[in-house]
Gaussian input, Z-matrix of N, CA and C with variables (Angstrom, degrees):
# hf/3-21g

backbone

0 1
 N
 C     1     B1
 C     2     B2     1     A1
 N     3     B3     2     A2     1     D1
 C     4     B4     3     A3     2     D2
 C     5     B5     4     A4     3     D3
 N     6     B6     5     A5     4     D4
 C     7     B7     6     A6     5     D5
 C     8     B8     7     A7     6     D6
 N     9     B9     8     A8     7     D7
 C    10    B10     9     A9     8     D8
 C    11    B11    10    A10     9     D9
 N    12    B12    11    A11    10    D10
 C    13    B13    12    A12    11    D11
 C    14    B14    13    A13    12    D12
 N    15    B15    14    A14    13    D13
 C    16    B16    15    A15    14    D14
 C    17    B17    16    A16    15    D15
 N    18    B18    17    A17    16    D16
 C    19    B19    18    A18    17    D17
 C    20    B20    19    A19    18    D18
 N    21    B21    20    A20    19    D19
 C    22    B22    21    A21    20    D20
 C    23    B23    22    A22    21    D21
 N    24    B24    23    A23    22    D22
 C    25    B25    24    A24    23    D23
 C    26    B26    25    A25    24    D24
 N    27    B27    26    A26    25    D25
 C    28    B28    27    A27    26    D26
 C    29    B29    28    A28    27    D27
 N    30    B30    29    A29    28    D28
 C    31    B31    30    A30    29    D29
 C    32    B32    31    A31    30    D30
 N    33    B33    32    A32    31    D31
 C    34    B34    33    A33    32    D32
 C    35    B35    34    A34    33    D33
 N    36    B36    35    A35    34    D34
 C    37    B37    36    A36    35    D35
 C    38    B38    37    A37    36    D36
 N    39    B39    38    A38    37    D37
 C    40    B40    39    A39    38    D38
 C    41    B41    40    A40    39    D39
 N    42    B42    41    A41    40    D40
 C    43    B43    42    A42    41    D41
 C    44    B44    43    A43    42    D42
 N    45    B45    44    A44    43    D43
 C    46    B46    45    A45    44    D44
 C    47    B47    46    A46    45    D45
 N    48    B48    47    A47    46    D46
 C    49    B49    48    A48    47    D47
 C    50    B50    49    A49    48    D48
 N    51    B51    50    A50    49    D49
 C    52    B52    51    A51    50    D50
 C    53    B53    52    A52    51    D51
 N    54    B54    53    A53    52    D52
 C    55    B55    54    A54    53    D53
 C    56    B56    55    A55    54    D54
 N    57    B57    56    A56    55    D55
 C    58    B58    57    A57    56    D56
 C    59    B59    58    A58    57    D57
 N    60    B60    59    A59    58    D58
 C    61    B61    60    A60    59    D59
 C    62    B62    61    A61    60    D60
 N    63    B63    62    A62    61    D61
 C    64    B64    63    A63    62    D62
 C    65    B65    64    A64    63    D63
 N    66    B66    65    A65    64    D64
 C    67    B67    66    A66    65    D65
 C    68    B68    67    A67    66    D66
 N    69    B69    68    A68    67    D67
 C    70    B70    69    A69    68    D68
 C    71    B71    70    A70    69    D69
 N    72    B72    71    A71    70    D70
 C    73    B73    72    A72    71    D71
 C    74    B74    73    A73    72    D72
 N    75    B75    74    A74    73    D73
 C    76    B76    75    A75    74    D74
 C    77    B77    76    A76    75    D75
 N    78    B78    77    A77    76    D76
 C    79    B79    78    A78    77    D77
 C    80    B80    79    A79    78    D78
 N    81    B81    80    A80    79    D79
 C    82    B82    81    A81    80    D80
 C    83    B83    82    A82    81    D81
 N    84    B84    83    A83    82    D82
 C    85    B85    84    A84    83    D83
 C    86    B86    85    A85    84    D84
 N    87    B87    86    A86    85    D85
 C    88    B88    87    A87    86    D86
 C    89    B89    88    A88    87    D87
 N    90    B90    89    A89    88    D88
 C    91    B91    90    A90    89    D89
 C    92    B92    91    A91    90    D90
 N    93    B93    92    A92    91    D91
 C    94    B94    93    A93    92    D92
 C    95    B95    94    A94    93    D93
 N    96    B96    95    A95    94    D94
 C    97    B97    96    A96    95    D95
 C    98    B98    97    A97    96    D96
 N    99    B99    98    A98    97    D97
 C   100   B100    99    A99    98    D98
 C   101   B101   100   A100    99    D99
 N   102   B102   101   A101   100   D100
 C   103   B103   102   A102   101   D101
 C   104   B104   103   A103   102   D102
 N   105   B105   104   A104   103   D103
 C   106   B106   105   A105   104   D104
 C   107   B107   106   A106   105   D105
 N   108   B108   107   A107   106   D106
 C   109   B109   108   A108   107   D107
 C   110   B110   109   A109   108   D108
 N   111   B111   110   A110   109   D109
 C   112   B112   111   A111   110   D110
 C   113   B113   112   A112   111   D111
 N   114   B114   113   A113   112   D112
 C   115   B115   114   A114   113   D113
 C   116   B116   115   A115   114   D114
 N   117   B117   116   A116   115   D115
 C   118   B118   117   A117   116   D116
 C   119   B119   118   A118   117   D117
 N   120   B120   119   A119   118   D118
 C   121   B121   120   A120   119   D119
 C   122   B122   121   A121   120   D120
 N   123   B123   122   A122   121   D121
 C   124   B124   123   A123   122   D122
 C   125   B125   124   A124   123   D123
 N   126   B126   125   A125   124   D124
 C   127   B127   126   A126   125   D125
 C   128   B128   127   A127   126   D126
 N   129   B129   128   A128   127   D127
 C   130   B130   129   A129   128   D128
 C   131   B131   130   A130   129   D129
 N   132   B132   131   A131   130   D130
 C   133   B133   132   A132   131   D131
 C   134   B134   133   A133   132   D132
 N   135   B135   134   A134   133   D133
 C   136   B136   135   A135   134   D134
 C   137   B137   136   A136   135   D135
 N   138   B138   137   A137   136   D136
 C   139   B139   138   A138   137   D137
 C   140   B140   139   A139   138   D138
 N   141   B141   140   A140   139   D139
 C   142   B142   141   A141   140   D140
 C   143   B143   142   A142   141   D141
 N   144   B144   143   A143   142   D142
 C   145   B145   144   A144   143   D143
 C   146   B146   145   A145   144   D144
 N   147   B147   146   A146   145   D145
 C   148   B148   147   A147   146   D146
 C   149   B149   148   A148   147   D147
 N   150   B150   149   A149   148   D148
 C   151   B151   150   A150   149   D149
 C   152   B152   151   A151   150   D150
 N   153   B153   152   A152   151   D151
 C   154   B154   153   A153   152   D152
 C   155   B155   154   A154   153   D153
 N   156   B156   155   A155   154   D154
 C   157   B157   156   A156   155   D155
 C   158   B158   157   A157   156   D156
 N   159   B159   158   A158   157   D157
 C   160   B160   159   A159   158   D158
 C   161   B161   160   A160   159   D159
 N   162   B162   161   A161   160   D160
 C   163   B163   162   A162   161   D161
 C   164   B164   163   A163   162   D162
 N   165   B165   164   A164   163   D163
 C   166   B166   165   A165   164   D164
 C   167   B167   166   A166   165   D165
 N   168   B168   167   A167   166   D166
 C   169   B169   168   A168   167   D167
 C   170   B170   169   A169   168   D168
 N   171   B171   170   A170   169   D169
 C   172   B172   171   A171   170   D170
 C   173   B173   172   A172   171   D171
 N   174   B174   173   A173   172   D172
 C   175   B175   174   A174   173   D173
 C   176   B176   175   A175   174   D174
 N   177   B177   176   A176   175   D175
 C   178   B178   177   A177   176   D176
 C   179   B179   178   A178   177   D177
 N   180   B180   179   A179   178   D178
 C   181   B181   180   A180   179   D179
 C   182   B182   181   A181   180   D180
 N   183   B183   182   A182   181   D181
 C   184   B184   183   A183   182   D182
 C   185   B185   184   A184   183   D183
 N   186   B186   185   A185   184   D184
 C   187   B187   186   A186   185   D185
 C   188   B188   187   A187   186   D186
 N   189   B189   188   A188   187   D187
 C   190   B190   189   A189   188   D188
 C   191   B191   190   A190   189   D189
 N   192   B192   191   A191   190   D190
 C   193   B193   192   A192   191   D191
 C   194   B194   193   A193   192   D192
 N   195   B195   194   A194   193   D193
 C   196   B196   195   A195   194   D194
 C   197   B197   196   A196   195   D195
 N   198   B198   197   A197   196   D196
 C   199   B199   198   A198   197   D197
 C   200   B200   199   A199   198   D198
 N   201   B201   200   A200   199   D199
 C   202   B202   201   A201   200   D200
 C   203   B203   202   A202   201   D201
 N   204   B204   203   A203   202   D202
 C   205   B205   204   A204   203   D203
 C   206   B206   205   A205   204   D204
 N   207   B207   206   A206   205   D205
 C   208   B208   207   A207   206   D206
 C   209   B209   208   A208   207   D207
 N   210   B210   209   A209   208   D208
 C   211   B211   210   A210   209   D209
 C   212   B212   211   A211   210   D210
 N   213   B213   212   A212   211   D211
 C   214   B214   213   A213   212   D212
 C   215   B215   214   A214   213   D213
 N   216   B216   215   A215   214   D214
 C   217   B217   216   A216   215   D215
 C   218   B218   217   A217   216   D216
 N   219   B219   218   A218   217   D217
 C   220   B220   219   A219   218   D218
 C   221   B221   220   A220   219   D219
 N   222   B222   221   A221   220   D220
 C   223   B223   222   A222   221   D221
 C   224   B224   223   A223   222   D222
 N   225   B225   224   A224   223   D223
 C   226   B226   225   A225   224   D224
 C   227   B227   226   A226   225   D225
 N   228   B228   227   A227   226   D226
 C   229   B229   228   A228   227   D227
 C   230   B230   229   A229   228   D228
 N   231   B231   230   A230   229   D229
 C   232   B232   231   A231   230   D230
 C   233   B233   232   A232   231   D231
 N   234   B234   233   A233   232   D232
 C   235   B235   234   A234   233   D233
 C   236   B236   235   A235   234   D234
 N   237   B237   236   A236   235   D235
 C   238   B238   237   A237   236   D236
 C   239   B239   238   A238   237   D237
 N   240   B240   239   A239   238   D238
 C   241   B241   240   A240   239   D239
 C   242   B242   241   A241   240   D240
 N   243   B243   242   A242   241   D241
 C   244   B244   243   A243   242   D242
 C   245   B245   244   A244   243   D243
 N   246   B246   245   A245   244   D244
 C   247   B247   246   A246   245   D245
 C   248   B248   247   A247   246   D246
 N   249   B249   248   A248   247   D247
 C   250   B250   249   A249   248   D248
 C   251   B251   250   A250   249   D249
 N   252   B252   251   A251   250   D250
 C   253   B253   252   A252   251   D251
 C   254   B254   253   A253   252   D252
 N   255   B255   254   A254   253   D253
 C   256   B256   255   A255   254   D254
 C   257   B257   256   A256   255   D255
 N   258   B258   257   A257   256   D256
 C   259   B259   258   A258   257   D257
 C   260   B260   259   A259   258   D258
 N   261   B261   260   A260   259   D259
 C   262   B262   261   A261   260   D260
 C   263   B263   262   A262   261   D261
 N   264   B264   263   A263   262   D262
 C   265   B265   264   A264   263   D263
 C   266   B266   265   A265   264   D264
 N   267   B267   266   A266   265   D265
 C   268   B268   267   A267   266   D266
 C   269   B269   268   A268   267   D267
 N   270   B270   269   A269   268   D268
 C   271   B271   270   A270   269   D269
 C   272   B272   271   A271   270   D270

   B1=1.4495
   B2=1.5240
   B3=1.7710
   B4=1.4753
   B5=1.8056
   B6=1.4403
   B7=1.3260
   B8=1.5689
   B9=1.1908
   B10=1.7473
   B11=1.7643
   B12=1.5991
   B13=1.5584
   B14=1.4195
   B15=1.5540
   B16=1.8407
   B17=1.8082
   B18=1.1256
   B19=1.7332
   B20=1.2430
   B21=1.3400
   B22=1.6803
   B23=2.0835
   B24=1.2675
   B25=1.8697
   B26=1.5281
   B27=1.5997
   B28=1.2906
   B29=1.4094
   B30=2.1061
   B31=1.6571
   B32=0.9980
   B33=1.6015
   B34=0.8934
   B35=2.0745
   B36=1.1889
   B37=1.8100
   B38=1.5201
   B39=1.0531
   B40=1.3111
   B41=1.4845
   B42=1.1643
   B43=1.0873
   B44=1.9406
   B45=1.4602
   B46=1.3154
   B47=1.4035
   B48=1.2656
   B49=1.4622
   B50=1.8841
   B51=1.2203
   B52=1.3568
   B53=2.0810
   B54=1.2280
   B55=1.6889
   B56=1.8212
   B57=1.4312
   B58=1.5415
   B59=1.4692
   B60=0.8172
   B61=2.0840
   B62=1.4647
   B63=1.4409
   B64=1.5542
   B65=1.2168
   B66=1.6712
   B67=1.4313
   B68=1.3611
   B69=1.3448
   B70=1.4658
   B71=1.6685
   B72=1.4086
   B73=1.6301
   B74=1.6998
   B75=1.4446
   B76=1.4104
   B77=0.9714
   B78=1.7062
   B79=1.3769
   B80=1.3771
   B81=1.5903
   B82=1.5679
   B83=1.2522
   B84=1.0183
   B85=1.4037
   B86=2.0387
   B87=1.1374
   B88=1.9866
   B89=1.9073
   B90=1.3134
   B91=1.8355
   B92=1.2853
   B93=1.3760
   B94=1.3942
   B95=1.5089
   B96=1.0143
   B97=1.7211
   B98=2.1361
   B99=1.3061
   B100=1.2309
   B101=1.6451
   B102=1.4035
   B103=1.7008
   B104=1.5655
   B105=1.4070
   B106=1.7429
   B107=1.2546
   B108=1.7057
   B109=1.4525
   B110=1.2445
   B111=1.7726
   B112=1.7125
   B113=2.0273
   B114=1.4840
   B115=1.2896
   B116=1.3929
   B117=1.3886
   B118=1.1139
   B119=2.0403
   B120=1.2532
   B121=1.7501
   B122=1.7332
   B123=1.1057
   B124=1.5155
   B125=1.6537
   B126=1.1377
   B127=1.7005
   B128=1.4822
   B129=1.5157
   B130=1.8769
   B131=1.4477
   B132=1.5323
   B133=1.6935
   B134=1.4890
   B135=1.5737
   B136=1.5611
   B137=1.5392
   B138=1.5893
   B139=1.4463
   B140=1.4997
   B141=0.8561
   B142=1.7273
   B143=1.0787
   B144=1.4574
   B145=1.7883
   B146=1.7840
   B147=1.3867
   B148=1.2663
   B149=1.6820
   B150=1.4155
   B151=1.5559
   B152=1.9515
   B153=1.7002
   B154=1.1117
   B155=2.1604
   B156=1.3467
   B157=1.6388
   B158=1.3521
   B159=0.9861
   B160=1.6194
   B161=2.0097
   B162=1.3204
   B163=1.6549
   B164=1.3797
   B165=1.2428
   B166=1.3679
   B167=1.4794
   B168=1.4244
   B169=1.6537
   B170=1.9106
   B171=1.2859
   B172=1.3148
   B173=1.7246
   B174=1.2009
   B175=1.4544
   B176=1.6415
   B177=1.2576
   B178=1.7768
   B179=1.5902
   B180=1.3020
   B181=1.3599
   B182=1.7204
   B183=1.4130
   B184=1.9876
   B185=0.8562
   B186=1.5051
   B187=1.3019
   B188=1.7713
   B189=1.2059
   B190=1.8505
   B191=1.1315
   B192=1.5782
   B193=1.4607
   B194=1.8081
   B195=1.3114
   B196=1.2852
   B197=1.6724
   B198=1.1051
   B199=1.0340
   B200=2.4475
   B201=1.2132
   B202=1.5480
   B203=1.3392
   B204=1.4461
   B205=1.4382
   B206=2.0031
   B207=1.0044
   B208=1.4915
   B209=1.6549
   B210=1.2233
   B211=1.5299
   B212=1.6575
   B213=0.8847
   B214=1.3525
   B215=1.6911
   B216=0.8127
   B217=2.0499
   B218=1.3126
   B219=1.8769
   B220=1.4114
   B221=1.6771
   B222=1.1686
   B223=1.5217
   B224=1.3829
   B225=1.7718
   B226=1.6163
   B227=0.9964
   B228=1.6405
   B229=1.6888
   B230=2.1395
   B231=1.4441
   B232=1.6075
   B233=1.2405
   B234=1.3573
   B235=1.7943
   B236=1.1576
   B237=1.9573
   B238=1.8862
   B239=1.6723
   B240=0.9704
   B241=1.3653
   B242=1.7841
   B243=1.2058
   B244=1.4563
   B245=1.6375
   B246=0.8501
   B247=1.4230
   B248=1.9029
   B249=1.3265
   B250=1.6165
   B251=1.6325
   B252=0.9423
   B253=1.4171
   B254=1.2498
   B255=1.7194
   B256=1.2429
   B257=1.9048
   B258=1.0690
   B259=1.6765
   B260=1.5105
   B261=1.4485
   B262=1.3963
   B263=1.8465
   B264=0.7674
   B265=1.4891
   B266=1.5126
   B267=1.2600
   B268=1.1995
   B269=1.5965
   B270=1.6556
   B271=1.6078
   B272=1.5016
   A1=107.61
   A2=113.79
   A3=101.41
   A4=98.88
   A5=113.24
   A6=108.71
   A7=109.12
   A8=118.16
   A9=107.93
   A10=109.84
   A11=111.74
   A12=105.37
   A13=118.38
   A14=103.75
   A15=110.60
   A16=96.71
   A17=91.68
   A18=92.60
   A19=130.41
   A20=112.67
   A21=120.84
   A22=80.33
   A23=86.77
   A24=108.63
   A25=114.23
   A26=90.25
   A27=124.41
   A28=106.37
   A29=108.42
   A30=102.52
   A31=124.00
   A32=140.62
   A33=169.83
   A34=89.96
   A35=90.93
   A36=121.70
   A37=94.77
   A38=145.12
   A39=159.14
   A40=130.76
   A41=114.67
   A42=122.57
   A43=103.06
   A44=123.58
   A45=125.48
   A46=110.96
   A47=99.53
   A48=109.96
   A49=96.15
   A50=112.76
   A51=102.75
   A52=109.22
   A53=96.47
   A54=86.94
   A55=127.91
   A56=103.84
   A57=113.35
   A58=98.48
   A59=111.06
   A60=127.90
   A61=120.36
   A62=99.62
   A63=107.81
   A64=118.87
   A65=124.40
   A66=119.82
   A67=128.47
   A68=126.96
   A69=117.09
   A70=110.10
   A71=95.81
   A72=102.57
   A73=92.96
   A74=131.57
   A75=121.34
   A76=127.27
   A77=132.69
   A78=148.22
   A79=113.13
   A80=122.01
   A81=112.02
   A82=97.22
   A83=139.78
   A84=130.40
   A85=110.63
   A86=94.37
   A87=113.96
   A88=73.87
   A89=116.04
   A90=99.59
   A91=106.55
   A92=143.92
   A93=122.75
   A94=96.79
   A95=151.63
   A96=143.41
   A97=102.05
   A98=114.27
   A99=119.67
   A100=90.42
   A101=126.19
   A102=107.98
   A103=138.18
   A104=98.71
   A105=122.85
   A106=127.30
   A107=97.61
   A108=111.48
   A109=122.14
   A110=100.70
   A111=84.35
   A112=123.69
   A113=100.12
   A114=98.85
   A115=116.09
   A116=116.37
   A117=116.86
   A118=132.92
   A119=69.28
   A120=91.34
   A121=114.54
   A122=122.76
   A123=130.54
   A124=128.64
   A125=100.22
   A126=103.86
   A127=107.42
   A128=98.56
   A129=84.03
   A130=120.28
   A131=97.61
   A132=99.07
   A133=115.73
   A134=116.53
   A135=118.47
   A136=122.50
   A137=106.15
   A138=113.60
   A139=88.86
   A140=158.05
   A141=142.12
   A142=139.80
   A143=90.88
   A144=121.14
   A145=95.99
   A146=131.83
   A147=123.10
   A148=119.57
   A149=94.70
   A150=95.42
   A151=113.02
   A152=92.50
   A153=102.95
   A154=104.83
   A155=79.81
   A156=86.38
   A157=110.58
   A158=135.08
   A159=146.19
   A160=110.55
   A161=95.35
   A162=126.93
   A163=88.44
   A164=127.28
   A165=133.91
   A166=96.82
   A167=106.16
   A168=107.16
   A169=114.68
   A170=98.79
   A171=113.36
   A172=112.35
   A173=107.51
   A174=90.46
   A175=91.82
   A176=130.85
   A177=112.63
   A178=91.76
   A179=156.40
   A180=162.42
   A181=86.92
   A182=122.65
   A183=108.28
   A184=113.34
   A185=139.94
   A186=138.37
   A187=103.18
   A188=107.66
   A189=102.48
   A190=101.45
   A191=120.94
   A192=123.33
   A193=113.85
   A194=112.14
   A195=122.13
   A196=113.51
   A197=126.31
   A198=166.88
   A199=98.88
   A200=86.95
   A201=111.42
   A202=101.61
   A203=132.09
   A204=155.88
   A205=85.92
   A206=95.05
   A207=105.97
   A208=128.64
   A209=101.28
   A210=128.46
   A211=98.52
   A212=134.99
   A213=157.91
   A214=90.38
   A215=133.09
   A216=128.92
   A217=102.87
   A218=112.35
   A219=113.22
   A220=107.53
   A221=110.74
   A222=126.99
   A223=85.02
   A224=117.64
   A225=122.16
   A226=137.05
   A227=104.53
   A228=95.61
   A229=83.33
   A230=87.38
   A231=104.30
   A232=95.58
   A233=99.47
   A234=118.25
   A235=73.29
   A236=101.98
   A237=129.99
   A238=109.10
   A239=128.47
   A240=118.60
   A241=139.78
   A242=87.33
   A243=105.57
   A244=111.29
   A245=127.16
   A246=121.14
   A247=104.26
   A248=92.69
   A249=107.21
   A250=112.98
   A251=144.47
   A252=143.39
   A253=123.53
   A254=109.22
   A255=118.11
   A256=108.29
   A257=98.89
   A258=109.64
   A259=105.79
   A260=100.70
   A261=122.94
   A262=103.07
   A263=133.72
   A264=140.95
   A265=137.65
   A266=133.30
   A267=124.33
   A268=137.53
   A269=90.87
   A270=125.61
   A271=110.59
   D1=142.88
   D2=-162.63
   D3=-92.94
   D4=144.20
   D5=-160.01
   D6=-73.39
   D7=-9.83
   D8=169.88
   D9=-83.80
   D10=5.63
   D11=165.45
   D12=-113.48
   D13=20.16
   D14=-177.71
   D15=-96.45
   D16=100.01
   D17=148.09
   D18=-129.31
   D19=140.51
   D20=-150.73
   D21=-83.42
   D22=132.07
   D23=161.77
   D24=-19.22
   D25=-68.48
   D26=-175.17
   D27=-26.21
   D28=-69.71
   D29=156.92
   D30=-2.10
   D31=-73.97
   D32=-60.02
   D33=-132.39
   D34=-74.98
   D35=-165.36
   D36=-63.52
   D37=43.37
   D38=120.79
   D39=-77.65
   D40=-17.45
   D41=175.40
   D42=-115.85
   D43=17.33
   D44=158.51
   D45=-101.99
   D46=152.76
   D47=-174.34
   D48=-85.64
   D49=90.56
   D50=170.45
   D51=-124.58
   D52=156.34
   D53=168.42
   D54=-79.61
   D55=171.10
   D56=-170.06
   D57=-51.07
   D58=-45.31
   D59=-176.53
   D60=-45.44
   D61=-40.94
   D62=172.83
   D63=-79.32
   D64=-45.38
   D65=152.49
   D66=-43.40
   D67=-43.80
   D68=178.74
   D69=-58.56
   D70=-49.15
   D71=-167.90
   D72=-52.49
   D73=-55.97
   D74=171.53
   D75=-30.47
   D76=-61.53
   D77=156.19
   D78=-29.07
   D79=-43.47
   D80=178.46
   D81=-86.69
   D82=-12.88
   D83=178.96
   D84=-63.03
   D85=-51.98
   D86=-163.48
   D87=-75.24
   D88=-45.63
   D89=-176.54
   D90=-63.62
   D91=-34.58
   D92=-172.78
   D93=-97.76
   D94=-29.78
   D95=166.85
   D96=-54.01
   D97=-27.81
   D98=-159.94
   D99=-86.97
   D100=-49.35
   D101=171.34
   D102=-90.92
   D103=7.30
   D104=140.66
   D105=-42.41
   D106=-68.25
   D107=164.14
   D108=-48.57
   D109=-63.26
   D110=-173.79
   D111=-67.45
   D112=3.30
   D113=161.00
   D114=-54.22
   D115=-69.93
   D116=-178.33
   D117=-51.91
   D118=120.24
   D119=-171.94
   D120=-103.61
   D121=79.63
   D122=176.86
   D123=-38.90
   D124=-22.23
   D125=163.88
   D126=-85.19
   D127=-37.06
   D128=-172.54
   D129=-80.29
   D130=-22.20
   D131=170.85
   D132=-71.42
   D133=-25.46
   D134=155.03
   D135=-43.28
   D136=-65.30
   D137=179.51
   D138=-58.69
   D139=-99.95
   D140=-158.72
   D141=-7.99
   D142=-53.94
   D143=173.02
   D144=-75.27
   D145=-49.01
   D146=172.37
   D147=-47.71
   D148=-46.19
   D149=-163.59
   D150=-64.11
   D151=-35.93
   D152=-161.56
   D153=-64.33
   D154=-28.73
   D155=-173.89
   D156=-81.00
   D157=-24.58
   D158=154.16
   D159=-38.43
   D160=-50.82
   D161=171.23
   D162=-42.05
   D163=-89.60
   D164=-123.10
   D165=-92.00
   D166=-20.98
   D167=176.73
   D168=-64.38
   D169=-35.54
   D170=175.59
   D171=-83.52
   D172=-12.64
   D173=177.74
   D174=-99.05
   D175=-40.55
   D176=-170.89
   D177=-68.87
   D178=-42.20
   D179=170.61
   D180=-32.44
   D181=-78.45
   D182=174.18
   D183=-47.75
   D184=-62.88
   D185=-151.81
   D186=-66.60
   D187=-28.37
   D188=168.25
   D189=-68.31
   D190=-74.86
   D191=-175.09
   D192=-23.35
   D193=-61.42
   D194=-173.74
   D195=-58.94
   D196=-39.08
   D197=-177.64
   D198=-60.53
   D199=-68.84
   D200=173.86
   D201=-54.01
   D202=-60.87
   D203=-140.04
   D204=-77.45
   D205=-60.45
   D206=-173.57
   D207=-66.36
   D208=-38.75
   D209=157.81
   D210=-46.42
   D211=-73.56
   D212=-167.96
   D213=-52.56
   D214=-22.68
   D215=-177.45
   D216=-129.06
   D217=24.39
   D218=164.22
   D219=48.89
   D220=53.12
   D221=162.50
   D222=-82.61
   D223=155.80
   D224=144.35
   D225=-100.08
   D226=92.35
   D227=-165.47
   D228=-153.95
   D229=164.33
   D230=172.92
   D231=-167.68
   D232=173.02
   D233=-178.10
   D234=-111.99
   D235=128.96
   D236=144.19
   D237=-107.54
   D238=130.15
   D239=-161.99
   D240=19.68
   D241=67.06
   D242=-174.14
   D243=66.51
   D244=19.82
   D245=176.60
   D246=-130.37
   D247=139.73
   D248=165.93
   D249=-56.94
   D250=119.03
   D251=132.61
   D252=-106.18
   D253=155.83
   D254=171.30
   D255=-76.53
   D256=145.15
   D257=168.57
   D258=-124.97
   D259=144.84
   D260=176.25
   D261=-42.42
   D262=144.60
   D263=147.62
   D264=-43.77
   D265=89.76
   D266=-137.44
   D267=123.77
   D268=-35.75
   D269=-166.99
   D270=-77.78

């Protein structure tokens, strides 16, 4: 969108007949959405999203291993789409 055709709504409510009361309550509104935001920190929600996926790499990495370990003493089981099941014997 080209930035001389962005106008915030908000603009807008200047030309309504509303009272001082309703604007403030607006103003605390964009103030508590405004230190939400600046909560959010995009590298650290990366490292999060990194760490967590590191996590799960190491847990399907056991769940094969374990999975392998057992296979090996003719247990019946395999992973079919990421999940453990039992298989018939034989199979």
């Amino acid at each position: 969108m080209d930035n001389n055709k962005q106008n915030l709504t908000t603009d807008e409510l200047s030309t309504i007949p509303l009272d001082h009361n309703w604007y403030q309550k607006l103003a605390v509104n964009f103030e508590i959405i405004q230190r939400y935001l600046d909560k959010i920190d995009a590298d650290d929600l990366k490292n999060k999203f990194d760490d967590m996926s590191e996590q799960l790499n190491v847990c399907e990495t056991n769940t094969q291993a374990i999975v392998n370990i057992l296979s090996n003493y003719d247990v019946p089981i395999q992973i079919v789409n990421g999940k453990v099941v039992d298989t018939e014997e034989g199979k």
